[in-house]
PDB file of N, H, CA, C and O in Angstrom:
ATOM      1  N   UNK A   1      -1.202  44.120 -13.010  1.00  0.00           N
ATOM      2  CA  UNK A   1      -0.513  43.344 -11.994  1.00  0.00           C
ATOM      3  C   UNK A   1      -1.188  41.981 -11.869  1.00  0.00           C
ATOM      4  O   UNK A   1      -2.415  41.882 -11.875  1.00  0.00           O
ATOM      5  N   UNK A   2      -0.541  41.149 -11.780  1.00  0.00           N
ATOM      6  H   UNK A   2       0.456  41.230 -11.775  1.00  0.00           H
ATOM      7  CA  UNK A   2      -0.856  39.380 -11.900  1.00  0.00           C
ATOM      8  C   UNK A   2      -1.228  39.080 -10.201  1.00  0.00           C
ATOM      9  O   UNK A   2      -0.458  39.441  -9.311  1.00  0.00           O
ATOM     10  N   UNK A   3      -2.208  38.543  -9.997  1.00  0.00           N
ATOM     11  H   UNK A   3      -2.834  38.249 -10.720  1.00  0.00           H
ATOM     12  CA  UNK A   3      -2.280  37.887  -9.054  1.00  0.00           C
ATOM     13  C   UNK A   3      -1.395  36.518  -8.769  1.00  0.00           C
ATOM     14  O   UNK A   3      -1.539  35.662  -9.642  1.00  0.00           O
ATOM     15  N   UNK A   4      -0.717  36.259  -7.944  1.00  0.00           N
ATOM     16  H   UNK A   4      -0.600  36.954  -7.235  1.00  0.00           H
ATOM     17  CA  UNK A   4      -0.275  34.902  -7.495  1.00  0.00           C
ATOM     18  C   UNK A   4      -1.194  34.046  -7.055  1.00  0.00           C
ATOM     19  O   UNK A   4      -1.396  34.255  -5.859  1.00  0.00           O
ATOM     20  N   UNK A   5      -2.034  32.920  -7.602  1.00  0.00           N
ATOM     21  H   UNK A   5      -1.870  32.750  -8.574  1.00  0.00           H
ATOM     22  CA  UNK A   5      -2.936  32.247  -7.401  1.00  0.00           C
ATOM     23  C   UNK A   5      -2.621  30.554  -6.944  1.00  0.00           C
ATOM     24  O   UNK A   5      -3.376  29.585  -7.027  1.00  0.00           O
ATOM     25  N   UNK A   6      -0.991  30.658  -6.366  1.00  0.00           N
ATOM     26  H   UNK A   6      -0.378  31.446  -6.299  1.00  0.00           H
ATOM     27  CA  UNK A   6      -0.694  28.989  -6.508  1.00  0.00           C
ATOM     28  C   UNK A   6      -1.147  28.411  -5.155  1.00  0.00           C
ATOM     29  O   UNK A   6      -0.774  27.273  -4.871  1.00  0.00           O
ATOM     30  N   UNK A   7      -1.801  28.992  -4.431  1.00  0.00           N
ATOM     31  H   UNK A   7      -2.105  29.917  -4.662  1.00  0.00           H
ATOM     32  CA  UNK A   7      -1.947  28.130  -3.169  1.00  0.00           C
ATOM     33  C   UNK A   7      -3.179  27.537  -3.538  1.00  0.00           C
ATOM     34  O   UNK A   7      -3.428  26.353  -3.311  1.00  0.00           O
ATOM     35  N   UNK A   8      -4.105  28.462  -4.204  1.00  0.00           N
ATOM     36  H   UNK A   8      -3.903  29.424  -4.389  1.00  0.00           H
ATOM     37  CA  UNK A   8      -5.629  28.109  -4.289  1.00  0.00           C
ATOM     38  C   UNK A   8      -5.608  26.825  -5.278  1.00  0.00           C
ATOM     39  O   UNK A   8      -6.341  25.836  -5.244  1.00  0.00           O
ATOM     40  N   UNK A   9      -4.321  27.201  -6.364  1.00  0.00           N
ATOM     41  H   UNK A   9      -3.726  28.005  -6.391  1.00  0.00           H
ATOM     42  CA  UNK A   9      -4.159  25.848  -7.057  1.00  0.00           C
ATOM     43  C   UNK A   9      -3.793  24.438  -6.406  1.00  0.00           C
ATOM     44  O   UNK A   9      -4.198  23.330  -6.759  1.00  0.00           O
ATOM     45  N   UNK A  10      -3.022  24.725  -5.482  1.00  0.00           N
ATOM     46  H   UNK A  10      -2.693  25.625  -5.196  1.00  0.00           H
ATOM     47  CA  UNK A  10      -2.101  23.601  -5.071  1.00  0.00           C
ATOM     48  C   UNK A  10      -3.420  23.186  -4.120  1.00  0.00           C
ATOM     49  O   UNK A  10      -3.139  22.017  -3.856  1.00  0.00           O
ATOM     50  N   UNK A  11      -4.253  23.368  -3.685  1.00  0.00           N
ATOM     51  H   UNK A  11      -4.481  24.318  -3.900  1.00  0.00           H
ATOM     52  CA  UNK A  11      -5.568  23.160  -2.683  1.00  0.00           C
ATOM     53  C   UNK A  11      -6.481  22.659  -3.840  1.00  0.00           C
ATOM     54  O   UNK A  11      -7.149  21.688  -3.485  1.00  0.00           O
ATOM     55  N   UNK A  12      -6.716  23.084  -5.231  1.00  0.00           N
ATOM     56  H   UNK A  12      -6.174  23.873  -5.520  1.00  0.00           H
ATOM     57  CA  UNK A  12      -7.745  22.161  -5.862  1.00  0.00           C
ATOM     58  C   UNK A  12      -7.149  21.062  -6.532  1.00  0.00           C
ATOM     59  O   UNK A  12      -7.685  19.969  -6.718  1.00  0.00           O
ATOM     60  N   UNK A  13      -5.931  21.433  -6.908  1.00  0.00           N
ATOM     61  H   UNK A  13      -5.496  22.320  -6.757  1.00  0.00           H
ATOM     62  CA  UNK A  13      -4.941  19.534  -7.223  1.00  0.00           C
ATOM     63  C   UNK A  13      -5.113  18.574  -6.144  1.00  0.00           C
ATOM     64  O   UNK A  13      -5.458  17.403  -6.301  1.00  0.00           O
ATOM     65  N   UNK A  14      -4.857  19.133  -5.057  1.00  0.00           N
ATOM     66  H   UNK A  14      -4.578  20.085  -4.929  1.00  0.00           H
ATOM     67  CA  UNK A  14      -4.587  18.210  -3.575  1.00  0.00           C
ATOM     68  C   UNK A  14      -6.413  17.502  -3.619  1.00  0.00           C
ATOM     69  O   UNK A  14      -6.681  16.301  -3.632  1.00  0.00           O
ATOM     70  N   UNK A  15      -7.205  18.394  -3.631  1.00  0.00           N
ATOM     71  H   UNK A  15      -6.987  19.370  -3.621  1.00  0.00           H
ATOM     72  CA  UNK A  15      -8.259  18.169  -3.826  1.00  0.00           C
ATOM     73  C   UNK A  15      -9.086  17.120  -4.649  1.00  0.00           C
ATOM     74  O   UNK A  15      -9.908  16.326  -4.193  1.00  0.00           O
ATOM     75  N   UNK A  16      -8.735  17.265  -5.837  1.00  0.00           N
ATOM     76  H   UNK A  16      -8.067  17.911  -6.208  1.00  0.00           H
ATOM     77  CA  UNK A  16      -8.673  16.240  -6.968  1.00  0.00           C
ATOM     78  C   UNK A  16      -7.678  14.771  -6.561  1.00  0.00           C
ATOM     79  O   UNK A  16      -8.143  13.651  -6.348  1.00  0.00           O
ATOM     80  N   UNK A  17      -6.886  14.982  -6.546  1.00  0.00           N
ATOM     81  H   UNK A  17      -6.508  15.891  -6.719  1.00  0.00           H
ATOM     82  CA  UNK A  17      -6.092  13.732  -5.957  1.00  0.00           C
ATOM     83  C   UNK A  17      -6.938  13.019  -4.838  1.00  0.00           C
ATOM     84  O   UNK A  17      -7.239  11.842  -5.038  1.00  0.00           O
ATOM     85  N   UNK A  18      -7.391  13.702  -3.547  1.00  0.00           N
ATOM     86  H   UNK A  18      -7.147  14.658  -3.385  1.00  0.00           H
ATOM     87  CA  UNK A  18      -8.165  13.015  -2.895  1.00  0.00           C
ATOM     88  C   UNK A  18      -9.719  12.472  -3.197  1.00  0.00           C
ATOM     89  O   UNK A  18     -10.195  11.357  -2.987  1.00  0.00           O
ATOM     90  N   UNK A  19     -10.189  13.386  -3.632  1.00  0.00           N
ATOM     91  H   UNK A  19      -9.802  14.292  -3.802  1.00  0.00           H
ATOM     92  CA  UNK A  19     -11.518  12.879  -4.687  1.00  0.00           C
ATOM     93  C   UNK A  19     -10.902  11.018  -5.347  1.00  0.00           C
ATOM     94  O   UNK A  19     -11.164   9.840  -5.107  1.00  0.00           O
ATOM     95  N   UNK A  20     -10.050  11.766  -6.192  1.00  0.00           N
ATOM     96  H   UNK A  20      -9.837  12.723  -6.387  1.00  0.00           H
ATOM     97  CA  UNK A  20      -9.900  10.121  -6.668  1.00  0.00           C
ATOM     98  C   UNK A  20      -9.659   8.984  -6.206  1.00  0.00           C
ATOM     99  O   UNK A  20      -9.679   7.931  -6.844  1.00  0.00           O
ATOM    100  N   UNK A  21      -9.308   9.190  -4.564  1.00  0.00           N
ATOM    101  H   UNK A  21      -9.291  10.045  -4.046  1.00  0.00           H
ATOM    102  CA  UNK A  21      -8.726   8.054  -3.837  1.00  0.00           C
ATOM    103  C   UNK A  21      -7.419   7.662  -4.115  1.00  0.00           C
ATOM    104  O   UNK A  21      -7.319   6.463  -3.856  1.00  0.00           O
ATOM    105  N   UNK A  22      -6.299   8.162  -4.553  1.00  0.00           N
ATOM    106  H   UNK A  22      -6.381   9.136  -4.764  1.00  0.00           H
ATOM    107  CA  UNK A  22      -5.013   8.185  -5.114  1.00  0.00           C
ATOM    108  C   UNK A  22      -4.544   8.731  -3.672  1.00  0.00           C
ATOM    109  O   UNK A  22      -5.003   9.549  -2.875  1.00  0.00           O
ATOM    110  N   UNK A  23      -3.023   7.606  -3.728  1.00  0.00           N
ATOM    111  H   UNK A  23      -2.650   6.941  -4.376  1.00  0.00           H
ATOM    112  CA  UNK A  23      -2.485   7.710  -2.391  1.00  0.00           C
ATOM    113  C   UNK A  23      -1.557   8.205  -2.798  1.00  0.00           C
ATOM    114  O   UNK A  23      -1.064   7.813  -3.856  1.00  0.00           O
ATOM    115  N   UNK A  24      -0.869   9.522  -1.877  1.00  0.00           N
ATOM    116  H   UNK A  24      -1.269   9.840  -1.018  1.00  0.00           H
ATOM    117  CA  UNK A  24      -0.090  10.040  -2.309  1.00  0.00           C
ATOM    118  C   UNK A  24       0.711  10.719  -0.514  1.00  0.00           C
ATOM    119  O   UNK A  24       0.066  10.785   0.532  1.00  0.00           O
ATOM    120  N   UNK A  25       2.101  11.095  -0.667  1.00  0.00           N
ATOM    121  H   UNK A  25       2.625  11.042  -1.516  1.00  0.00           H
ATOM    122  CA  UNK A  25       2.884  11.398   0.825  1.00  0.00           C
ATOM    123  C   UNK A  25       3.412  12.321   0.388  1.00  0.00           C
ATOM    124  O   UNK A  25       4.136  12.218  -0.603  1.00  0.00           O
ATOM    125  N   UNK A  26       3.167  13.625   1.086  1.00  0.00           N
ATOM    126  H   UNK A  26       2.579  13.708   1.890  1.00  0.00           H
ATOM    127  CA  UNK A  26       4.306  14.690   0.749  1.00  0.00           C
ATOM    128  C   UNK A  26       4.911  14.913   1.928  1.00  0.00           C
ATOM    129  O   UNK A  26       4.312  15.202   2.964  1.00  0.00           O
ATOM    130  N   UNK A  27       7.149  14.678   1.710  1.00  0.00           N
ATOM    131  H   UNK A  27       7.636  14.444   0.869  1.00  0.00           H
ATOM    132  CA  UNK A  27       7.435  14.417   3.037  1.00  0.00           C
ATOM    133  C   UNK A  27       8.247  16.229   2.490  1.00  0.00           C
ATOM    134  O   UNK A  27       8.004  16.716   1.386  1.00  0.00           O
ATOM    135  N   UNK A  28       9.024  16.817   3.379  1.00  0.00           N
ATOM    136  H   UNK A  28       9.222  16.421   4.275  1.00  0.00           H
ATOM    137  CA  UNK A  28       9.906  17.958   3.232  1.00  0.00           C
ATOM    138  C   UNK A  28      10.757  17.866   4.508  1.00  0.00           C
ATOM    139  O   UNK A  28      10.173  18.138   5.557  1.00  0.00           O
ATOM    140  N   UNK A  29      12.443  17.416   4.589  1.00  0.00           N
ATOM    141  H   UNK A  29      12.917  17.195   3.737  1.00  0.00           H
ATOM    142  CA  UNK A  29      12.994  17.943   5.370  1.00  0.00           C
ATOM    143  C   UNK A  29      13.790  19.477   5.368  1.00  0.00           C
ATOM    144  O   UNK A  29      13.799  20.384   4.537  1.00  0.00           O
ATOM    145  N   UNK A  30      14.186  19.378   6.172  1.00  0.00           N
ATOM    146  H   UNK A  30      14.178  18.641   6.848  1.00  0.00           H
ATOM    147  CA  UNK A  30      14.697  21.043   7.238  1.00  0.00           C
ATOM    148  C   UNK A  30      15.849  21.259   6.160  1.00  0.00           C
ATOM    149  O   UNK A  30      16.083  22.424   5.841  1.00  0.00           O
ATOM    150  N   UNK A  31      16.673  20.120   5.505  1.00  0.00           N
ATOM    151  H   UNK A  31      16.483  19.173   5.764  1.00  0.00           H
ATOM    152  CA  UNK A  31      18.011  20.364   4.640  1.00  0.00           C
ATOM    153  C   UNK A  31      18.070  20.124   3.037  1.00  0.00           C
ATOM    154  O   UNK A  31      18.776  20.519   2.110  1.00  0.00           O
ATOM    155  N   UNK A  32      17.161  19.425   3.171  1.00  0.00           N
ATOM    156  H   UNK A  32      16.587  19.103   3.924  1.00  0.00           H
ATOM    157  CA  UNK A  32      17.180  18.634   1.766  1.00  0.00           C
ATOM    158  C   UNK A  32      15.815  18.905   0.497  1.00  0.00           C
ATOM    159  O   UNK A  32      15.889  18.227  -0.528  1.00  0.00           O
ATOM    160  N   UNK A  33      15.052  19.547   0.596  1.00  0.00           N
ATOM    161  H   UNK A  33      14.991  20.099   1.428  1.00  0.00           H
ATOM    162  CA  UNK A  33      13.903  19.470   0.057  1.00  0.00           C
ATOM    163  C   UNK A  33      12.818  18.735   0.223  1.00  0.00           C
ATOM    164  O   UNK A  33      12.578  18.262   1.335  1.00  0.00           O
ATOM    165  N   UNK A  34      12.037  18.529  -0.782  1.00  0.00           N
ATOM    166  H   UNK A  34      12.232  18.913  -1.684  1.00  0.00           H
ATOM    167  CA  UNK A  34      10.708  17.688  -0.223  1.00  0.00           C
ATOM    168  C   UNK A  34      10.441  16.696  -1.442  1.00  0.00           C
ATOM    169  O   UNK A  34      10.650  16.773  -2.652  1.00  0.00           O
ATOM    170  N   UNK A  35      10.011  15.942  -0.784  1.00  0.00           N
ATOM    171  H   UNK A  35       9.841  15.880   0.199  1.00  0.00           H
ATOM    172  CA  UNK A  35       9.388  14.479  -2.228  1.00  0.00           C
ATOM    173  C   UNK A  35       7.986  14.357  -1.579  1.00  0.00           C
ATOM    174  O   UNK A  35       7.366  14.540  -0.531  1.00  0.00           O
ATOM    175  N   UNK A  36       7.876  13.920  -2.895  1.00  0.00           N
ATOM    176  H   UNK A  36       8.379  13.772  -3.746  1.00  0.00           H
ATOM    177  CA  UNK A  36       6.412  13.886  -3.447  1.00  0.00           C
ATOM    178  C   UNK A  36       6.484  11.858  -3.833  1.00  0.00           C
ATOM    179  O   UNK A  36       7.454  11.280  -4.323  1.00  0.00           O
ATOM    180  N   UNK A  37       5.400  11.331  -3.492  1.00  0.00           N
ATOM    181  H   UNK A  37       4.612  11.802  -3.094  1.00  0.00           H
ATOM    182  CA  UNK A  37       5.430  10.398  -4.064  1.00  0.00           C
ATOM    183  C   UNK A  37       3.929   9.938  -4.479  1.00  0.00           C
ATOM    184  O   UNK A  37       3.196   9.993  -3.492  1.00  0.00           O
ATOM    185  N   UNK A  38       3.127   9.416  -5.875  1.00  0.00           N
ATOM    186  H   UNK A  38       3.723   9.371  -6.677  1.00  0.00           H
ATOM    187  CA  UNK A  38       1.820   8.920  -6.267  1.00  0.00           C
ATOM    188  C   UNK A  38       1.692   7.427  -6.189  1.00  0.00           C
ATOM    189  O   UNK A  38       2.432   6.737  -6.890  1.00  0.00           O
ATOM    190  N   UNK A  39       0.733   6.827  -5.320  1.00  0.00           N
ATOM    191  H   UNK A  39       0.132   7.387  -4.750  1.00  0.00           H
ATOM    192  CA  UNK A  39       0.097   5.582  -5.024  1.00  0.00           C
ATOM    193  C   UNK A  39       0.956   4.957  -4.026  1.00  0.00           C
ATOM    194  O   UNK A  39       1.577   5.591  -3.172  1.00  0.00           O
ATOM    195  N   UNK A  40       0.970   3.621  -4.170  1.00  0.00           N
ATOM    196  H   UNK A  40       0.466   3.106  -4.864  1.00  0.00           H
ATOM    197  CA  UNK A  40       1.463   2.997  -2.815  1.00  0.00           C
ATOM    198  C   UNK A  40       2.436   2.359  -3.173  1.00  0.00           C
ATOM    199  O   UNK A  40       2.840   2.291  -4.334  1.00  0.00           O
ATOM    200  N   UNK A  41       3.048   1.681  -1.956  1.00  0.00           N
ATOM    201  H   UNK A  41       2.719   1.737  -1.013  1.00  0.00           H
ATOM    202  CA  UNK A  41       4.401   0.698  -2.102  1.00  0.00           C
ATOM    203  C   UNK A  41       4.419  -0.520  -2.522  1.00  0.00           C
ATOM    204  O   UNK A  41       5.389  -1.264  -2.376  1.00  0.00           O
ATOM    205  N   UNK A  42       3.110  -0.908  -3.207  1.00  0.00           N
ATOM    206  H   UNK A  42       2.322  -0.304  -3.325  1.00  0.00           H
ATOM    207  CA  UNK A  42       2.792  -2.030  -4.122  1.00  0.00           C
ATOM    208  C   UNK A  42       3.049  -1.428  -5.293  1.00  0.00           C
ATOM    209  O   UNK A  42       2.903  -2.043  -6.349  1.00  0.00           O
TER     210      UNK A  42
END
């Protein structure tokens, strides 16, 4: 039986991303799904 391990993943990506100082917004509405966006509005 496989363990499901994606939270612990999605916590050391998030992790790494902040380490690097990389700006990043994760928005999710109630109808539509969620976006993801990497660096800034420059």
């Amino acid at each position: 039986m496989a363990i499901n391990n994606t939270e612990s993943d999605l916590a050391v990506e998030l992790q790494k991303i902040y380490d690097g100082e990389i700006n990043v917004s994760i928005d999710w509405f109630w109808d539509c799904g969620i976006e993801i966006r990497l660096g800034d509005g420059m």
